[in-house]
NUPADREN-733542 format. One record per residue: residue number from 1; residue in one letter; x, y, z of N, C-alpha, C in turn. Coordinates in nm, 2 decimals. Example, Ala and Ser with C-alpha at 12.3 -4.5 7.8 and 13.67 -1.06 7.14 Angstrom:
% NUPADREN-733542
{num = 1&residu = A&n.u = 1.32&n.v = -0.57&n.w = 0.78&ca.u = 1.23&ca.v = -0.45&ca.w = 0.78&c.u = 1.32&c.v = -0.33&c.w = 0.78}
{num = 2&residu = S&n.u = 1.28&n.v = -0.22&n.w = 0.71&ca.u = 1.37&ca.v = -0.11&ca.w = 0.71&c.u = 1.29&c.v = 0.00&c.w = 0.79}
This chain:
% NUPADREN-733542
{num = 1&residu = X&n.u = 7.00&n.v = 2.30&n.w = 5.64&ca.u = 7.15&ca.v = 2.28&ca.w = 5.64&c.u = 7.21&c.v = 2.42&c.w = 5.61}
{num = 2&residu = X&n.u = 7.28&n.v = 2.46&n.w = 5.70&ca.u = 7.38&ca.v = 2.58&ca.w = 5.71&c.u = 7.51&c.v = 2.56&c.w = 5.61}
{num = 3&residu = X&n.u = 7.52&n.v = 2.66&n.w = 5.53&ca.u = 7.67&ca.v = 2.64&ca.w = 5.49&c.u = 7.73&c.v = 2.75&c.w = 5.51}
{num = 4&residu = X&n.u = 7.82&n.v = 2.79&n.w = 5.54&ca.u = 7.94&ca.v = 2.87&ca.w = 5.59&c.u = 8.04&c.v = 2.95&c.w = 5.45}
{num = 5&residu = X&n.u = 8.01&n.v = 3.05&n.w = 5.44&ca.u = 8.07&ca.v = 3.09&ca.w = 5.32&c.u = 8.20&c.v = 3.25&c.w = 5.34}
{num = 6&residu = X&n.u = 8.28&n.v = 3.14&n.w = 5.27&ca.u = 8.41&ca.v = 3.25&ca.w = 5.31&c.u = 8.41&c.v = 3.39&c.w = 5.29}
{num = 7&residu = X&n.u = 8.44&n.v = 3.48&n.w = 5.38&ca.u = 8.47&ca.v = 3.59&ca.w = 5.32&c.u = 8.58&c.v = 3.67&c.w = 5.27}
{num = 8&residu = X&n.u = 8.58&n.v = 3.79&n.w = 5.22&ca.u = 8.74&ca.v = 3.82&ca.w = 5.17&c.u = 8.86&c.v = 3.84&c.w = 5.29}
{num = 9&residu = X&n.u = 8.81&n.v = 3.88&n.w = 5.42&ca.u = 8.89&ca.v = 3.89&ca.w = 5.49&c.u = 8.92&c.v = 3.78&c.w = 5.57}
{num = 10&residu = X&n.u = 8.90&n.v = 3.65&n.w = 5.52&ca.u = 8.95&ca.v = 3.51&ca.w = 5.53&c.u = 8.84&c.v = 3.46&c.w = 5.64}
{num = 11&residu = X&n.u = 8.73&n.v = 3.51&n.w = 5.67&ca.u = 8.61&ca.v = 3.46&ca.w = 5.78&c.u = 8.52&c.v = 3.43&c.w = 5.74}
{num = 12&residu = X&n.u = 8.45&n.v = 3.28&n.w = 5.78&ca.u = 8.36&ca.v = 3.24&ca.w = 5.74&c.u = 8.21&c.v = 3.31&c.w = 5.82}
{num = 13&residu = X&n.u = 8.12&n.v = 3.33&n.w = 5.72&ca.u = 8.01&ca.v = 3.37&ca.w = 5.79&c.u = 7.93&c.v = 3.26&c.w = 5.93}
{num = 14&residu = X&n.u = 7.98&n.v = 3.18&n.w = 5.97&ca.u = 7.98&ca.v = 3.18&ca.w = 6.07&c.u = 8.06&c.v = 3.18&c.w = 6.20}
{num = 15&residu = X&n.u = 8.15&n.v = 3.30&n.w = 6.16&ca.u = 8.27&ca.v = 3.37&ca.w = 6.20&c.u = 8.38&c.v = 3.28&c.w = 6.27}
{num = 16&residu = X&n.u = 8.42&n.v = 3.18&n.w = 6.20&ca.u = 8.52&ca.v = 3.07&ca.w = 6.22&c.u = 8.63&c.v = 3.11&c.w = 6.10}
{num = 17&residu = X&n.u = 8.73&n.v = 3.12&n.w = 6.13&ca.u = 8.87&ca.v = 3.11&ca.w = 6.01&c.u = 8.86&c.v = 2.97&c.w = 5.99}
{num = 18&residu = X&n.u = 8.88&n.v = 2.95&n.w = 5.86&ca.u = 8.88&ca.v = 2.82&ca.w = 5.80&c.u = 9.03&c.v = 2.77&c.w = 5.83}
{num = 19&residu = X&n.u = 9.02&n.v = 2.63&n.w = 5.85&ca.u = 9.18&ca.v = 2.59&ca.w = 5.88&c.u = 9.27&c.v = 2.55&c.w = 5.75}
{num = 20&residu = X&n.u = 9.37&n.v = 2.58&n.w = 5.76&ca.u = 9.52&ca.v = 2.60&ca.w = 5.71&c.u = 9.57&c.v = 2.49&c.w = 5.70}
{num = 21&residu = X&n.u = 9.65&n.v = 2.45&n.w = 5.62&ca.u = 9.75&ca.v = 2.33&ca.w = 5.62&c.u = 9.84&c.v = 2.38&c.w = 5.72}
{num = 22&residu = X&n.u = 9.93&n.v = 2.48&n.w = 5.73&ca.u = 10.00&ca.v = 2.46&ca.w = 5.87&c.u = 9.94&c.v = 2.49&c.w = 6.01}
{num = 23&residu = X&n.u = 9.76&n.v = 2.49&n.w = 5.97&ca.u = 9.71&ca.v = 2.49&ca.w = 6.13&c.u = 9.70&c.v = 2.33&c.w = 6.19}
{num = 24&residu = X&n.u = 9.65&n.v = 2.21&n.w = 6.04&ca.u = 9.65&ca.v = 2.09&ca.w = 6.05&c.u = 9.74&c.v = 2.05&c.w = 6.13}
{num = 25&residu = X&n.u = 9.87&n.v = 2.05&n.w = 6.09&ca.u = 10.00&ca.v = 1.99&ca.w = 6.15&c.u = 10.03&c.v = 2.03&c.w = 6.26}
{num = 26&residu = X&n.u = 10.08&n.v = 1.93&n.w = 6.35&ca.u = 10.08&ca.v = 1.98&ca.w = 6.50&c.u = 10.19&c.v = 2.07&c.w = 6.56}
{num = 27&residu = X&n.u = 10.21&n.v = 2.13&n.w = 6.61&ca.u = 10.40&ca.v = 2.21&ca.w = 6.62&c.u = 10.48&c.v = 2.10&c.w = 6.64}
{num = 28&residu = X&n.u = 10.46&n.v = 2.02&n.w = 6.74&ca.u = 10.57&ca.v = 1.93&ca.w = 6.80&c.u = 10.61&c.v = 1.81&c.w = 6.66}
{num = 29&residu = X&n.u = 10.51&n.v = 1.80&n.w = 6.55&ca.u = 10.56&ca.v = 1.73&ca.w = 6.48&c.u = 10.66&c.v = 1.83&c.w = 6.35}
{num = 30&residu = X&n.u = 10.62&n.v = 1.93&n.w = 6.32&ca.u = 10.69&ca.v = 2.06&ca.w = 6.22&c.u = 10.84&c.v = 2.06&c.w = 6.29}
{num = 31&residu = X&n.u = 10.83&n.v = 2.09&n.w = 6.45&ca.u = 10.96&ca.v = 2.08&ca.w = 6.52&c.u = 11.05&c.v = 1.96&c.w = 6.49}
{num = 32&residu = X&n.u = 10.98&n.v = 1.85&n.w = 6.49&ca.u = 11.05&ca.v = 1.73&ca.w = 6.53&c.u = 11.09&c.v = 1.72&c.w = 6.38}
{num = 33&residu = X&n.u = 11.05&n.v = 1.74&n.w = 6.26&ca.u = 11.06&ca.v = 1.75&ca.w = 6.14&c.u = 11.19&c.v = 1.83&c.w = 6.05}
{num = 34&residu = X&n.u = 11.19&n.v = 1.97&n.w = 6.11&ca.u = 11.28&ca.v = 2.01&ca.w = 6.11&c.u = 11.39&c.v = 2.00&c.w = 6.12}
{num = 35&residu = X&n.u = 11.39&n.v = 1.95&n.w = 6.29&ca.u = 11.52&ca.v = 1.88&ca.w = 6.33&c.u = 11.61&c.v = 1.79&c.w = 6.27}
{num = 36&residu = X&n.u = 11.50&n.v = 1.69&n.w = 6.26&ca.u = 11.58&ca.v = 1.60&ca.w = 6.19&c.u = 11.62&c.v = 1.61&c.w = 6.00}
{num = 37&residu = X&n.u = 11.54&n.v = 1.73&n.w = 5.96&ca.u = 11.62&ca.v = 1.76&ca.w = 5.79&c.u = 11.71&c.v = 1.86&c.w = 5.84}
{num = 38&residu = X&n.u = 11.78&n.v = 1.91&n.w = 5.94&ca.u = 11.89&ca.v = 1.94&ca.w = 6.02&c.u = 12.01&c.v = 1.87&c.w = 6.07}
{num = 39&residu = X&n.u = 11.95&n.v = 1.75&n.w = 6.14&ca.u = 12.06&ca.v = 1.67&ca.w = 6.14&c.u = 12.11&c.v = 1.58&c.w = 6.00}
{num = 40&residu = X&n.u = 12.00&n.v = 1.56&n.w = 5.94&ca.u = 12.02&ca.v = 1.49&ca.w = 5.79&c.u = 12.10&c.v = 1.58&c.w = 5.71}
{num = 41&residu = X&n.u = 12.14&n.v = 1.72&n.w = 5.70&ca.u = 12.16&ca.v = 1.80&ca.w = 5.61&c.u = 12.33&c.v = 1.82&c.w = 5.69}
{num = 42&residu = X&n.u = 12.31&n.v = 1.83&n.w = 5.82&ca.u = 12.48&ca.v = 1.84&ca.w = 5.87&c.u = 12.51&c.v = 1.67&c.w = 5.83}
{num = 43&residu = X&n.u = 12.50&n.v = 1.53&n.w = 5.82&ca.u = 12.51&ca.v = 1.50&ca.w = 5.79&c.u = 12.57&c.v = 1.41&c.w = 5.64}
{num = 44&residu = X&n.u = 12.50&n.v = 1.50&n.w = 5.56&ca.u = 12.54&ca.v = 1.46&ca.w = 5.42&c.u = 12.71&c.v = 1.62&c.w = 5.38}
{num = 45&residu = X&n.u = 12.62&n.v = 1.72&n.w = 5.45&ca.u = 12.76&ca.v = 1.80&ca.w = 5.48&c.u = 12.92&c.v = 1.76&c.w = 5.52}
{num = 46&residu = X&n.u = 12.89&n.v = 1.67&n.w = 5.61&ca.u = 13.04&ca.v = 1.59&ca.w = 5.68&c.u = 13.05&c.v = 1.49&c.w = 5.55}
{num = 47&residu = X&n.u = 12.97&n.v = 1.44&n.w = 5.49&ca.u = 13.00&ca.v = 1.31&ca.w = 5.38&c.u = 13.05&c.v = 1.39&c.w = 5.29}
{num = 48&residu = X&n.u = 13.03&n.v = 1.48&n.w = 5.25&ca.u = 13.01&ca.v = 1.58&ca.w = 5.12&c.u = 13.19&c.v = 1.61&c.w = 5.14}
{num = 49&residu = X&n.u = 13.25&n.v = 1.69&n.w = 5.28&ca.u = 13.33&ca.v = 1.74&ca.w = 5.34&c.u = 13.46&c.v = 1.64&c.w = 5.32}
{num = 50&residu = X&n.u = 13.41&n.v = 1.51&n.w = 5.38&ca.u = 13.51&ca.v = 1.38&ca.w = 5.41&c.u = 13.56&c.v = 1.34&c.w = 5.26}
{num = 51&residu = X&n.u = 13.47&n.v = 1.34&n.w = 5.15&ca.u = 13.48&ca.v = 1.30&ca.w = 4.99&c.u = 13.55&c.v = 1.38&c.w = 4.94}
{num = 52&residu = X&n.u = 13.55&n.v = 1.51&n.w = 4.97&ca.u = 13.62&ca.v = 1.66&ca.w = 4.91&c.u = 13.73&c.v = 1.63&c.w = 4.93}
{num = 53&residu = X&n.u = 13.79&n.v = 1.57&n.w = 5.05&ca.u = 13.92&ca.v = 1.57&ca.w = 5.14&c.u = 14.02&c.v = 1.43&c.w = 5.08}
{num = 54&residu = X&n.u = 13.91&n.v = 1.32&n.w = 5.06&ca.u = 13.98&ca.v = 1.20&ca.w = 5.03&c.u = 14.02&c.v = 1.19&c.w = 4.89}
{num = 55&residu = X&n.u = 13.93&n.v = 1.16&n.w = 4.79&ca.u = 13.92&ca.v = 1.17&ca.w = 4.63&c.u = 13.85&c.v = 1.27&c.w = 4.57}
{num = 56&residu = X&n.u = 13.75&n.v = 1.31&n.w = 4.64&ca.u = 13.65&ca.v = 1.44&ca.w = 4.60&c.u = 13.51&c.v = 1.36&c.w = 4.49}
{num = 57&residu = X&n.u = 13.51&n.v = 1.22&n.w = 4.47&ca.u = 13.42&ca.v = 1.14&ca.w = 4.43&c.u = 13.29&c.v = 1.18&c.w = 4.46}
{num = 58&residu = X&n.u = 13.20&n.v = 1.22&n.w = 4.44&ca.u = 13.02&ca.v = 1.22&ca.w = 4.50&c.u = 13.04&c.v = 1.35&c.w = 4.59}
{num = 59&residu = X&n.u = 13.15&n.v = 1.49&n.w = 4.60&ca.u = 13.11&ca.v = 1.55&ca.w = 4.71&c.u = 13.01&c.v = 1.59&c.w = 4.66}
{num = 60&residu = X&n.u = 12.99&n.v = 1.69&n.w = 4.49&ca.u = 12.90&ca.v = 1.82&ca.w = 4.43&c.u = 12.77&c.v = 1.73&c.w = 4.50}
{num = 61&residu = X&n.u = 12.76&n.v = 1.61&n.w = 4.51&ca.u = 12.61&ca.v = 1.54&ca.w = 4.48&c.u = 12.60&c.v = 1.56&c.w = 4.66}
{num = 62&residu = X&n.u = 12.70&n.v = 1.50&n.w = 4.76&ca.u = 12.64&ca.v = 1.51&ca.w = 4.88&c.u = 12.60&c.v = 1.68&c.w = 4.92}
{num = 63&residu = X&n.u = 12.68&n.v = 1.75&n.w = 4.85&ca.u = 12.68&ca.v = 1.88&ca.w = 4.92&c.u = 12.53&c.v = 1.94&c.w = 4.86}
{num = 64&residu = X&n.u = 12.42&n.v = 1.88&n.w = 4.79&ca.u = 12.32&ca.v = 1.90&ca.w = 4.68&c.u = 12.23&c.v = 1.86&c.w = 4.76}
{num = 65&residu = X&n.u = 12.26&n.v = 1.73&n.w = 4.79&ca.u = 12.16&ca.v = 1.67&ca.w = 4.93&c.u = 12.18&c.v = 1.73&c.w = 5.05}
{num = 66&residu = X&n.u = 12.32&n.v = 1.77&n.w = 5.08&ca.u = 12.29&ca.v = 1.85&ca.w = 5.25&c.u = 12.20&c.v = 1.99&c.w = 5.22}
{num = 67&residu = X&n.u = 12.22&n.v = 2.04&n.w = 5.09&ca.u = 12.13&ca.v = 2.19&ca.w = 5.07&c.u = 11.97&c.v = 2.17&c.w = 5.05}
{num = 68&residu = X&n.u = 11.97&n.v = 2.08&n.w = 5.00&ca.u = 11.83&ca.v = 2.02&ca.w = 4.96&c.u = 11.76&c.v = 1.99&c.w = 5.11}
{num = 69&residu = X&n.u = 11.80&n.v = 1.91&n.w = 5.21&ca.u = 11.76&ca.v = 1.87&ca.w = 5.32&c.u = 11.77&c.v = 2.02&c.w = 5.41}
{num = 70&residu = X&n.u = 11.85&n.v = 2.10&n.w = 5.40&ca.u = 11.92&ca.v = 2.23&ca.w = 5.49&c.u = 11.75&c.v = 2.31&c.w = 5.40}
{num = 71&residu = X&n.u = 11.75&n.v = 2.33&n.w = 5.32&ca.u = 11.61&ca.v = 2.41&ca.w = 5.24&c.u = 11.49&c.v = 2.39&c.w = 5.33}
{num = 72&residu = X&n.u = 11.46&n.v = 2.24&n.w = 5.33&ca.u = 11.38&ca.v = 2.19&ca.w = 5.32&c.u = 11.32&c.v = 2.21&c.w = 5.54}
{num = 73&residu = X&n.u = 11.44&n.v = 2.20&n.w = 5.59&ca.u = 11.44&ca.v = 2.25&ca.w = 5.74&c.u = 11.44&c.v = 2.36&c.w = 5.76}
{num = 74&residu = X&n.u = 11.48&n.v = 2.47&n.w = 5.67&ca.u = 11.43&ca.v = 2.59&ca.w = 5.69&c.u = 11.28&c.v = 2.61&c.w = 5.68}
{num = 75&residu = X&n.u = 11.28&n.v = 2.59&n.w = 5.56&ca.u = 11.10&ca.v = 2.61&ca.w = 5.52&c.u = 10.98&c.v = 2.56&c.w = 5.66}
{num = 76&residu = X&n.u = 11.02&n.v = 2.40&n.w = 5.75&ca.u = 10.96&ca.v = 2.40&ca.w = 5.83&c.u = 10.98&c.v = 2.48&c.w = 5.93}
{num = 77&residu = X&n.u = 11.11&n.v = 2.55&n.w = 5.95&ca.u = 11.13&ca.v = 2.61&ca.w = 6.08&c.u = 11.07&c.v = 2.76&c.w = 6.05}
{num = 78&residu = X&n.u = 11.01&n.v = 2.78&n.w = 5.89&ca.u = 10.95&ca.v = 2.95&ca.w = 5.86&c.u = 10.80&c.v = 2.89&c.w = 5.91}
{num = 79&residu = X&n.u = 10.73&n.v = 2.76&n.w = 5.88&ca.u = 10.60&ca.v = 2.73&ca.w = 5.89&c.u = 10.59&c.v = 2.72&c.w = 6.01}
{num = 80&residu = X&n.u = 10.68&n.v = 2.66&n.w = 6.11&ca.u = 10.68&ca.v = 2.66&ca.w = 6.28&c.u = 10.64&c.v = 2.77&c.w = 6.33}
{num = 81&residu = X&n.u = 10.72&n.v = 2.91&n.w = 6.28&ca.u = 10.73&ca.v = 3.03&ca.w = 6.35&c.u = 10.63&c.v = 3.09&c.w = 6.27}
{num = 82&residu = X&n.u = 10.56&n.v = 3.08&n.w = 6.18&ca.u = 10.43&ca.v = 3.17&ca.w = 6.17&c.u = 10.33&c.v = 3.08&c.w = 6.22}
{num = 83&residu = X&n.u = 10.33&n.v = 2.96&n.w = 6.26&ca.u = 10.19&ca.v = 2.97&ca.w = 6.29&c.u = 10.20&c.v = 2.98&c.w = 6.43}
């Protein structure tokens, strides 16, 4: 039995790159993933926006959740474009 042992420049001696958590995940689901903590994030933005305008009750918290969700679709859209 063969075992495969990493090297420093990230290659396994039987010259395979070992896979990645963002190699696992498929693009079209990272995309689709994004999108929608995009649309979720313009979404709590308009609630955030509509509360500021009416009584201003729960905006600081929606506008927490549109950045939190807005973060969270960046980071997939940084993992999309490197891999």
């Amino acid at each position: 039995m063969h075992v495969a042992k990493l090297s420093p420049c990230g290659v396994t001696s039987a010259g395979l790159r070992p896979e990645t958590s963002a190699e696992a995940m498929p693009m079209w689901i990272v995309s689709v993933l994004s999108l929608w903590a995009a649309y979720w994030a313009a979404m709590f933005a308009q609630i955030a926006h509509l509360r500021a305008i009416d009584d201003g009750v729960g905006a600081v918290v929606f506008s927490w959740i549109s950045r939190a969700f807005l973060a969270v679709g960046f980071g997939l859209f940084v993992v999309a474009k490197s891999g």
